[in-house]
Structures are given as structure tokens and as C-alpha cells.
N, C-alpha and C positions, 0 to 999 in steps of 0.2 A: 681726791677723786676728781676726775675730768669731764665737767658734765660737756653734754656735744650738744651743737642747736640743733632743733627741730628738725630744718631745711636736710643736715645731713643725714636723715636715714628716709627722704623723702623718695628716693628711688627704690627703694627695697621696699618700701611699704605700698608704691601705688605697681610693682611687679608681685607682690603676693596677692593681692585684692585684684588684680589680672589673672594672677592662675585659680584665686579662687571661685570666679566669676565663670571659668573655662572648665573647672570641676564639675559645678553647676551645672554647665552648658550639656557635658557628656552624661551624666547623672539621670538628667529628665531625659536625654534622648533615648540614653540607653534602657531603664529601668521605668521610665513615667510617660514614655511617648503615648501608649491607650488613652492612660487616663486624662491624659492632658487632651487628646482627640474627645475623647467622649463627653468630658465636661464643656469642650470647646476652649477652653486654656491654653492655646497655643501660643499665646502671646508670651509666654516666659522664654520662649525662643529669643525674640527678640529683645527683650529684658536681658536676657543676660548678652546677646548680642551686642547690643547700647554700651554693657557695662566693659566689656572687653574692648572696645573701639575706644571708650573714654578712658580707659587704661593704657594701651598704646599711644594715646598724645598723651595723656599723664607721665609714663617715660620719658617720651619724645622733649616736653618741657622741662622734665626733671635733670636730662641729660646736657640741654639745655643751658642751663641753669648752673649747671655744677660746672659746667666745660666756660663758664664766665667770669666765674673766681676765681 
């Protein structure tokens, strides 16, 4: 059996945790925008905002990275 290091399934992993972050994103807007106004919790916008931004350089270095070995 072949085990594989870490590193190489480092771009699949920070490109799922990006769509799941953008799931999120559609989720609350779609389905929780009220209640997120009416508690004043709008701040999970940008939450998952943050988290999709620090996932396209998560790529960006994973791609990086792989394109140097």
C-alpha cells in the first residue's frame, strides 16, 4: 500500500473547505438573511467571507507549491 504525504492532497482539501465555506455563504443568505437581520448577526456574512478569501490563497499557495516539486 502507498501511503501519500500530507502536502499532496493539500489542494483538494483547502478547494473543498472553499466550497464549503460558499455553501454556507448561499445557505444564510438564502434561507437565514431575517433572522440573521433581526438578531443583528450579520456578521456571518463576512465570516464566511474571510473564509473563502483565505481559501483562494490557500489554493493559490497550494498550486504554488505543487507547480515547485
Amino acid at each position: 500500500m502507498d501511503v501519500k504525504e500530507p502536502r499532496q492532497f493539500e489542494l483538494e482539501v483547502t478547494v473543498a473547505g472553499t466550497i464549503l465555506w460558499l455553501v454556507a455563504l448561499i445557505v444564510l443568505a438564502v434561507f437565514f438573511r431575517h433572522d440573521l437581520h433581526r438578531h443583528h448577526t450579520e456578521w456571518w456574512y463576512g465570516a464566511c467571507g474571510a473564509g473563502i478569501t483565505f481559501g483562494f490563497y490557500g489554493m493559490y499557495r497550494a498550486i504554488k507549491r505543487r507547480n515547485n516539486n
